[in-house]
GUMI-835686 format. One line per field, with one value per residue (C-alpha): residue number from 1; chain; x, y, z. Coordinates in nm, 2 decimals, padded with zeros to 4 digits. Example, Ala and Ser with C-alpha at 12.3 -4.5 7.8 and 13.67 -1.06 7.14 Angstrom:
! residues 2
pos 1,2
unit A,A
u 01.23,01.37
v -00.45,-00.11
w 00.78,00.71
END
This chain:
! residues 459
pos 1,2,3,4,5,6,7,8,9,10,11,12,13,14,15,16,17,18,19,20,21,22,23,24,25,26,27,28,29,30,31,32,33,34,35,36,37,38,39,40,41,42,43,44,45,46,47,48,49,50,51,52,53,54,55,56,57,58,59,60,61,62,63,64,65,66,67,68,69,70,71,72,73,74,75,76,77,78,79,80,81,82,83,84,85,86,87,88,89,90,91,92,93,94,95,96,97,98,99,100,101,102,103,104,105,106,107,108,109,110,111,112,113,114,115,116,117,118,119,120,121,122,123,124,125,126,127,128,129,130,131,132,133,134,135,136,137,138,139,140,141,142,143,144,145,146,147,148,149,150,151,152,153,154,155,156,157,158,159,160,161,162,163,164,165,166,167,168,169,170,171,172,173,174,175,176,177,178,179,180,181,182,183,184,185,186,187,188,189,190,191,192,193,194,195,196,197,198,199,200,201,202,203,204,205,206,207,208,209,210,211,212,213,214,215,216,217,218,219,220,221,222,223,224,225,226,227,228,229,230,231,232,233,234,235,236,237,238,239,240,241,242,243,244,245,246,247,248,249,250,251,252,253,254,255,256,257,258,259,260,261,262,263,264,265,266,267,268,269,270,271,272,273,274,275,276,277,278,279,280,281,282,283,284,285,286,287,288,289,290,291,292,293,294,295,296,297,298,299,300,301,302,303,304,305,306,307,308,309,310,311,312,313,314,315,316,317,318,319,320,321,322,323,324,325,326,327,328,329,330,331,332,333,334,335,336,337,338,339,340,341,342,343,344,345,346,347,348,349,350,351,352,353,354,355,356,357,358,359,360,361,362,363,364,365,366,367,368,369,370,371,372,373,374,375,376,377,378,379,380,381,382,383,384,385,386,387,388,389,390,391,392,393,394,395,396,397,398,399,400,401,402,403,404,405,406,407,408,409,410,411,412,413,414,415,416,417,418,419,420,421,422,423,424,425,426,427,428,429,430,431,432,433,434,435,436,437,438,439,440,441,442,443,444,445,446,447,448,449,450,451,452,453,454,455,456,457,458,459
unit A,A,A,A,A,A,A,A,A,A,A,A,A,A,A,A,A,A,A,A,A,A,A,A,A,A,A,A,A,A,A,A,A,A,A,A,A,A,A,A,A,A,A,A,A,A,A,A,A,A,A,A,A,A,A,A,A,A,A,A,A,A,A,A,A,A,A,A,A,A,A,A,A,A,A,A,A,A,A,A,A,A,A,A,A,A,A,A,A,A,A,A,A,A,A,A,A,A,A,A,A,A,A,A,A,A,A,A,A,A,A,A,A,A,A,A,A,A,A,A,A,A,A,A,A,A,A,A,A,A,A,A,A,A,A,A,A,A,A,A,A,A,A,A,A,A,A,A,A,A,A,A,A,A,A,A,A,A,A,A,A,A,A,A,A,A,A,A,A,A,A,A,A,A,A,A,A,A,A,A,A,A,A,A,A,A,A,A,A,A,A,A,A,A,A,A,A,A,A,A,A,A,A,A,A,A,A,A,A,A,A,A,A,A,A,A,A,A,A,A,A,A,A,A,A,A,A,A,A,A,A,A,A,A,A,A,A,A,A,A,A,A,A,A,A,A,A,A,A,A,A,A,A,A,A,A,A,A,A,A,A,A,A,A,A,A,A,A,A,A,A,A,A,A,A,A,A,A,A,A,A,A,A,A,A,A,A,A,A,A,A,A,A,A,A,A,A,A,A,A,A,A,A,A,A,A,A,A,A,A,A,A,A,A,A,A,A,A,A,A,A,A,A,A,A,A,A,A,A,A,A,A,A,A,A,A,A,A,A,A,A,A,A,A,A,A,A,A,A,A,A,A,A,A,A,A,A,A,A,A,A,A,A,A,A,A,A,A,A,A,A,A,A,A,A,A,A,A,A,A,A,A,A,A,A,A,A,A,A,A,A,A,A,A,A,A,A,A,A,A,A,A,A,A,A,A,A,A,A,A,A,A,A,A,A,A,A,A,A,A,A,A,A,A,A,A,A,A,A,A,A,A,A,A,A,A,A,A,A,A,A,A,A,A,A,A,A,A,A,A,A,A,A,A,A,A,A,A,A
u 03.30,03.41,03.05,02.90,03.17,03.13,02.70,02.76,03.05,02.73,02.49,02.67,02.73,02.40,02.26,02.52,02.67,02.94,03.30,03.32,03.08,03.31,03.62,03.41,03.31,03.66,03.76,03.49,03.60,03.92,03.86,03.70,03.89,04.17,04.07,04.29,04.23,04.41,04.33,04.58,04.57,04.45,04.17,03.79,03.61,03.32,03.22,03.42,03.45,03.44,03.63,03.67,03.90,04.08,04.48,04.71,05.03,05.17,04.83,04.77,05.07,04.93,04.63,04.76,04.96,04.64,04.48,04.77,04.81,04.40,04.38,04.69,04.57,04.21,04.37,04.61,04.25,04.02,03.82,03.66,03.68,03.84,03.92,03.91,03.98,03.91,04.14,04.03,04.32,04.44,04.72,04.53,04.46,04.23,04.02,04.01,03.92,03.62,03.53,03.58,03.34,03.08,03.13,03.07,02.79,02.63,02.65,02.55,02.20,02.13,02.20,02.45,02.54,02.84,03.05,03.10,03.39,03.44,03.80,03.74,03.85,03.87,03.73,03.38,03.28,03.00,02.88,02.92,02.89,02.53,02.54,02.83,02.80,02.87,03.18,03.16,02.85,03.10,03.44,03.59,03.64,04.02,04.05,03.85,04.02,04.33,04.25,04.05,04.32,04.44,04.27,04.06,03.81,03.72,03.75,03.61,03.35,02.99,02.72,02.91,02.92,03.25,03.17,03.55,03.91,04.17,04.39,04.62,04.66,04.81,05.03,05.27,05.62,05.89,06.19,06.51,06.90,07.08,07.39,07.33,07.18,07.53,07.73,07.59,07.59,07.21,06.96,06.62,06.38,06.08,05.92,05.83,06.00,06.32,06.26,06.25,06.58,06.74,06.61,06.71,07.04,07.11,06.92,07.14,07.48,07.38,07.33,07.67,07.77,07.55,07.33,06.95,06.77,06.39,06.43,06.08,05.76,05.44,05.24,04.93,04.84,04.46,04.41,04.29,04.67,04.65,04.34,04.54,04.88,04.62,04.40,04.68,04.91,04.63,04.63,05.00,04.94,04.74,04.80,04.85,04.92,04.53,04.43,04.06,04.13,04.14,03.88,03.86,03.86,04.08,04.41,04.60,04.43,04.50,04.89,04.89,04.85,05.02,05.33,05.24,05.28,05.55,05.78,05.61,05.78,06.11,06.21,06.01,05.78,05.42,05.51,05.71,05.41,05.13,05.40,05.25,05.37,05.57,05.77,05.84,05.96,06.17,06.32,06.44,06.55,06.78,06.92,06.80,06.62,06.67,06.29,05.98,05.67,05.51,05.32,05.50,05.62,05.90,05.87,05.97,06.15,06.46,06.54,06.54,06.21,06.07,05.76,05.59,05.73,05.44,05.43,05.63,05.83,05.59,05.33,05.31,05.03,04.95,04.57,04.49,04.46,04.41,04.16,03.93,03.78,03.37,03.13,02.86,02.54,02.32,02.47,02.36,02.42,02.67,02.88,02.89,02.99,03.25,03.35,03.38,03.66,03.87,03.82,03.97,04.27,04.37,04.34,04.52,04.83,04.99,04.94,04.96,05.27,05.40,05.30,05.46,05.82,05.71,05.65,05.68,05.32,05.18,04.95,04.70,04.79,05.02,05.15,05.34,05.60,05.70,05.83,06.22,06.12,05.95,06.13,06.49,06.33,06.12,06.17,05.94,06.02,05.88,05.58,05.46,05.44,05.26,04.95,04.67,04.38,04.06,03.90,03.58,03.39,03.16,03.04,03.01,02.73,02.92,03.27,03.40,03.22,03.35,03.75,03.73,03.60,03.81,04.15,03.98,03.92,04.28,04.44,04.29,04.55,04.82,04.85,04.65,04.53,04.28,04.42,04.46,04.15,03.91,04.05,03.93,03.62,03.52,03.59,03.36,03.12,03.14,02.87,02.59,02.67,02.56,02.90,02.77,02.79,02.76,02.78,02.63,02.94,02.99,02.68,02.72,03.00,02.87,02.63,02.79,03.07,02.74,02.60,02.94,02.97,02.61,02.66,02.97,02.77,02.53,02.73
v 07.58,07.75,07.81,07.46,07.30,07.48,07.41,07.02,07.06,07.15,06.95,06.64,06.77,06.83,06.49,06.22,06.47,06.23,06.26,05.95,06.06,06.43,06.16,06.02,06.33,06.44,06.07,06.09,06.47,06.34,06.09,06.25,06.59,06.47,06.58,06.62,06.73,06.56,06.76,06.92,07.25,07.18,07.45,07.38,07.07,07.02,06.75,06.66,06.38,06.35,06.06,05.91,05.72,05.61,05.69,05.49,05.34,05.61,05.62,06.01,06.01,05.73,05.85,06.18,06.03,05.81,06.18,06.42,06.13,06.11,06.50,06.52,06.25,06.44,06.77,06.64,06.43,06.73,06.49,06.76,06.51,06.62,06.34,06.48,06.22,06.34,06.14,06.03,06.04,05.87,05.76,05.42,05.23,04.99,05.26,05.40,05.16,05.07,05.48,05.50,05.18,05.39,05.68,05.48,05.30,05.65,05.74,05.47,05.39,05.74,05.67,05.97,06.11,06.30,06.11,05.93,05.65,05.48,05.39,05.08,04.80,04.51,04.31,04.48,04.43,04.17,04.44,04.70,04.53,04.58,04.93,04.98,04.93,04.63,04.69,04.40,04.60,04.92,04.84,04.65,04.26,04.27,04.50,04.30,03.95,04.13,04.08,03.80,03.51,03.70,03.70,04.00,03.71,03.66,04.05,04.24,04.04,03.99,03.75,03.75,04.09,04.26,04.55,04.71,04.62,04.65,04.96,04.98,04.59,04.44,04.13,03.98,03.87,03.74,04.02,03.86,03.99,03.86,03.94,03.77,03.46,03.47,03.52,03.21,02.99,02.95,02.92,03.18,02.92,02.76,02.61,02.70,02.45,02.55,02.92,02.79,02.59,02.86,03.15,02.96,02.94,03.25,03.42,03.22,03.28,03.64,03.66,03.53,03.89,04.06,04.18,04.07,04.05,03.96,03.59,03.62,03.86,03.70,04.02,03.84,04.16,04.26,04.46,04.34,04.32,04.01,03.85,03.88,03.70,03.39,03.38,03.32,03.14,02.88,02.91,02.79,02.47,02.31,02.06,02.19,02.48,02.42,02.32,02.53,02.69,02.45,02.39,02.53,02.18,01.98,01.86,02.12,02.40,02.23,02.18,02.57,02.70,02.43,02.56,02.91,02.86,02.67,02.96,03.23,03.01,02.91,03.23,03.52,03.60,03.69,04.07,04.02,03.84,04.10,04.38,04.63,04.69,04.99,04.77,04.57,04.87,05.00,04.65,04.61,05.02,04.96,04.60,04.43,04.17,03.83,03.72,03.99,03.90,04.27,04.36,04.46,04.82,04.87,05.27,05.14,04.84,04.83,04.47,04.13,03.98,03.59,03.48,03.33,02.99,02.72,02.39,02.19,02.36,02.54,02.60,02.95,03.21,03.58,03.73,04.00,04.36,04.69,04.93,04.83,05.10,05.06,05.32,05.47,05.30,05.62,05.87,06.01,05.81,06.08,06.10,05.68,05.72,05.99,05.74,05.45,05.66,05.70,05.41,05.21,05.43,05.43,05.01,05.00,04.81,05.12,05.31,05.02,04.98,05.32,05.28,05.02,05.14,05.49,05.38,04.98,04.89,04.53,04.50,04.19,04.23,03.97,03.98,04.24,04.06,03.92,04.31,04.30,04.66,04.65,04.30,04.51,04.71,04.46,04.10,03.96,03.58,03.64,03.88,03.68,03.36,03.52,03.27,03.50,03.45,03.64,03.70,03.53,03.85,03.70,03.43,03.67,03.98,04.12,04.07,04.32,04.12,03.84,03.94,04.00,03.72,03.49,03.67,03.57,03.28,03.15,03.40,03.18,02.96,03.14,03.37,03.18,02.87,02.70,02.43,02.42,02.21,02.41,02.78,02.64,02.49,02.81,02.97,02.75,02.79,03.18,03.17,02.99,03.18,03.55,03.71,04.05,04.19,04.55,04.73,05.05,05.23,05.04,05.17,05.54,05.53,05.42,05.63,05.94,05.83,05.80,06.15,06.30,06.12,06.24,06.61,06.51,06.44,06.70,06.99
w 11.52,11.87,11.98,11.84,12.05,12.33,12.27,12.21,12.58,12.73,12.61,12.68,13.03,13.08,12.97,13.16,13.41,13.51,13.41,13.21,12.97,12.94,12.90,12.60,12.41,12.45,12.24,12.06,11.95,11.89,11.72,11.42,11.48,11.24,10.92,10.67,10.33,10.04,09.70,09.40,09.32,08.98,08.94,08.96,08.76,08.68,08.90,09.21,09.35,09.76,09.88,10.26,10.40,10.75,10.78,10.94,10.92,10.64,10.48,10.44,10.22,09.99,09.94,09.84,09.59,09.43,09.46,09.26,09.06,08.91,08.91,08.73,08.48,08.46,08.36,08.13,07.94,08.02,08.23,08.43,08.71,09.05,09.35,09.67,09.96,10.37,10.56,10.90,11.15,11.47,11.63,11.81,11.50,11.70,11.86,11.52,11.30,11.52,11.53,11.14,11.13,11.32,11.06,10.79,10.99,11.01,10.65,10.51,10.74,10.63,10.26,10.28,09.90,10.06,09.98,09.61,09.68,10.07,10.14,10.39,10.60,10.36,10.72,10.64,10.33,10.41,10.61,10.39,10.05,10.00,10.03,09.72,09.30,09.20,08.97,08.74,08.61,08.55,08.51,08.18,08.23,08.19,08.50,08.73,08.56,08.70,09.03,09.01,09.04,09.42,09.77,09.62,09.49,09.84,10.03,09.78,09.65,09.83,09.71,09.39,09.30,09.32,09.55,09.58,09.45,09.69,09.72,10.04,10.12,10.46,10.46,10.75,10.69,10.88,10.93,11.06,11.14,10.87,11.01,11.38,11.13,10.93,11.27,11.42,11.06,11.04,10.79,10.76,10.91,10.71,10.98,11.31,11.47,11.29,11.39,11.80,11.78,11.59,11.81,12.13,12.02,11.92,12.20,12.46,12.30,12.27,12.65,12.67,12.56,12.72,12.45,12.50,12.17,12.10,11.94,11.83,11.94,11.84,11.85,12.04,12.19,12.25,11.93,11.61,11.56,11.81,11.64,11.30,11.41,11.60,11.29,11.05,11.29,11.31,10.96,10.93,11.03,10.78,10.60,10.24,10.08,09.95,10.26,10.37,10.70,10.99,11.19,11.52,11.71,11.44,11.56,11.36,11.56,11.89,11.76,11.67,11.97,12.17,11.93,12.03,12.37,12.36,12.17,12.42,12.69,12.55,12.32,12.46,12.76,12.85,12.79,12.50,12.26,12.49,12.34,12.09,11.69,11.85,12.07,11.76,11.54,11.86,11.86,11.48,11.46,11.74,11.57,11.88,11.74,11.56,11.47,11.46,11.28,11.16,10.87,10.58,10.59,10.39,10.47,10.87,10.88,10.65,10.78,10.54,10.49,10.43,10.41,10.73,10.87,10.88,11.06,10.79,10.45,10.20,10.41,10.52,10.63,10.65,10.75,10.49,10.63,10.43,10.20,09.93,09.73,09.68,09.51,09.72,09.58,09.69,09.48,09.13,08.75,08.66,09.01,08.98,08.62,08.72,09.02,08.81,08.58,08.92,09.04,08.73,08.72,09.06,09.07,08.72,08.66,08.54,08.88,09.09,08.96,09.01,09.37,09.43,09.24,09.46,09.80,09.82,09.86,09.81,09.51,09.46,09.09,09.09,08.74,08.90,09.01,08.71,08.60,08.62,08.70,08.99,09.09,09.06,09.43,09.62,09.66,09.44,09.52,09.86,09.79,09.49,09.70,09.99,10.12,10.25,10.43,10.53,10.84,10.91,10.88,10.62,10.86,11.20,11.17,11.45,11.38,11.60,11.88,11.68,11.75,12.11,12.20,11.96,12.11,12.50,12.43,12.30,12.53,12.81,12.73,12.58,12.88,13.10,13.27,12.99,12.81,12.46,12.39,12.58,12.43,12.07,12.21,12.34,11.99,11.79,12.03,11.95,11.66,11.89,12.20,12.29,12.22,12.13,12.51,12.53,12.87,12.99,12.91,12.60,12.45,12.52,12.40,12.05,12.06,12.13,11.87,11.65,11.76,11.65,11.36,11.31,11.35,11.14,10.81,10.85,10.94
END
């Protein structure tokens, strides 16, 4: 591999001679240079089968666990079956879900039998979908009714065929300081309204001593973290629990982000909401904190938890993040038949469960949280009454291109000069206008991330 990368140094030299393009490779190299091998020492089987998947947020040690877990269930049935899952790794989640999208893009235009079973973005599975078994055709109709009553009926499911079932799954919650709330004789909020008056209190008495805290953070920053906590803020305000999503120029869209400005101005700042997920788990490890909206990670933040507040009581929101599981529609009957069989144990109740008592994870099986088991570690009241929505990934082709433009538009306003009205004009306008700008730059970069991702399969 020294002398191929030395080759390819050249080569890309050679064609852009420019030192942006040698700033690209070097991403691009990094990008898929973190590959890490997640396989038990079992002894060989007699088929194998070769897994991908993106890791982030703790995710290497999940999927190893959903790994030992099948090959130790294999050996003890004399399966001959052996999962082997290549995690791709990088510390930029944005910049690497986008470079994982353009692996997978690669394998799959090529029809690629490399790999059996696609770990993936649950954002993509209109694009992906057609490309995957449909699993209603493989798996029992008990295990798929399992998932069917969740938000799994909507991001794993494409033109009616169930093309994945979730396996790593997302949500947002609301951490708060209980003790600062308890100090201060206040209630966890329901509403947004009651979270400002509550955080403005606090935050000012707090001063009094000085000891500034973040009242709350927002995470609107320019990630797909920031499209995430706009879409399901927007979300929030609906009218019922029910309720379709609102429509981009309906009145509850407009009173969203008038709200969002309004707690950016009176309990945080332009660089607190712009702030990154880091800034956020700095902020509630050091106790300096009184409101933080994250994703739930049990394994980072240790803090109480409620669900999202909404713009009246029982109305609540959180966009849906995470990895289904899909089977590669290109490879042979017998590695689909072998795929199917992990596949239905690592989405079964009984391992889902053991994940969850394990490592805390979020499972769309929601009959879980009825277990006095699993309810005796997590706080199942909470979890079980999460309201989740998708992404509009099924409406935009390019939903990537989608995402950018959605967080301009609104951070017109939020950060900005654009009124409120205009910021969700420009948003519905998204699907009619010519949003999917790529630059010179922007290009090459694709396509050397493609190239790589390329020499990647085929080498």
């Amino acid at each position: 591999m020294g002398l191929y990368n030395i080759l390819l140094f050249f080569l890309i030299i050679t064609a852009f001679n420019d030192p942006l393009s040698i700033f690209i490779w070097v991403v691009s190299r990094f990008a898929f240079s973190g590959i890490l091998k997640v396989k038990s020492d079992i002894g060989k089987a007699d088929i194998t089968i070769n897994g991908i998947a993106n890791s982030q947020n703790g995710g290497a040690e999940i999927y190893s666990k959903f790994a030992s877990e099948f090959n130790a269930y294999s050996e003890e049935n004399n399966l001959g079956i052996t999962l082997d899952v290549k995690l791709l790794s990088k510390d930029n989640s944005t910049t690497e879900v986008k470079d994982y999208e353009s692996m997978l893009d690669a394998l799959i235009s090529k029809k690629s039998e490399k790999y059996d079973i696609y770990f993936y973005d649950n954002v993509f599975t209109p694009k992906f979908g057609p490309h995957f078994v449909d699993l209603k055709e493989k798996l029992p109709k008990e295990h798929i009714a399992m998932y069917e009553p969740s938000i799994a009926s909507k991001s794993c499911v494409y033109k009616d065929k169930w093309v994945g079932l979730p396996i790593t799954i997302d949500i947002a919650v609301l951490y708060y300081n209980s003790d600062l709330l308890t100090t201060y004789g206040k209630e966890v909020p329901k509403t947004w309204d009651e979270l400002k008056e509550t955080a403005k209190y606090i935050v000012s008495e707090e001063i009094k001593k000085d000891n500034e805290i973040v009242g709350y953070n927002g995470l609107f920053d320019g990630t797909e973290m920031g499209t995430c906590s706009l879409y399901e803020f927007i979300y929030t305000f609906r009218d019922e629990v029910d309720s379709p999503y609102p429509d981009y120029n309906s009145k509850e869209a407009i009173e969203a982000l008038e709200m969002m400005k309004t707690l950016k101005e009176e309990i945080a700042s332009d660089e607190i909401f712009k702030s990154s997920i880091s800034y956020t788990y700095d902020r509630t490890s050091e106790n300096k904190f009184l409101f933080v909206k994250a994703w739930y990670v049990p394994h980072k933040i240790s803090a109480n938890f409620t669900l999202i507040p909404g713009k009246k009581e029982g109305i609540s929101g959180s966009t849906v993040g995470g990895y289904n599981v899909a089977i590669n529609n290109y490879i042979s009957d017998e590695n689909k038949d072998a795929a199917v069989t992990v596949l239905k144990y690592i989405t079964s109740k009984e391992i889902q469960k053991k994940m969850i008592l394990s490592n805390k994870i979020f499972s769309l099986i929601h009959e879980l949280y009825d277990d006095p088991e699993v309810c005796d570690i997590i706080d199942c009241s909470v979890l079980k009454n999460v309201q989740l929505t998708i992404r509009p990934s099924n409406i935009y082709s390019d939903y990537s291109g989608f995402s950018e433009m959605f967080r301009e538009s609104i951070y017109g306003f939020l950060y900005g000069n654009k009124t409120s009205t205009k910021a969700m004009k420009d948003v519905s306008e998204i699907p009619t206008s010519s949003y999917i700008k790529k630059s010179y730059y922007g290009l090459l970069i694709y396509f050397i991330i493609y190239f790589i991702a390329y020499l990647f399969i085929n080498f």
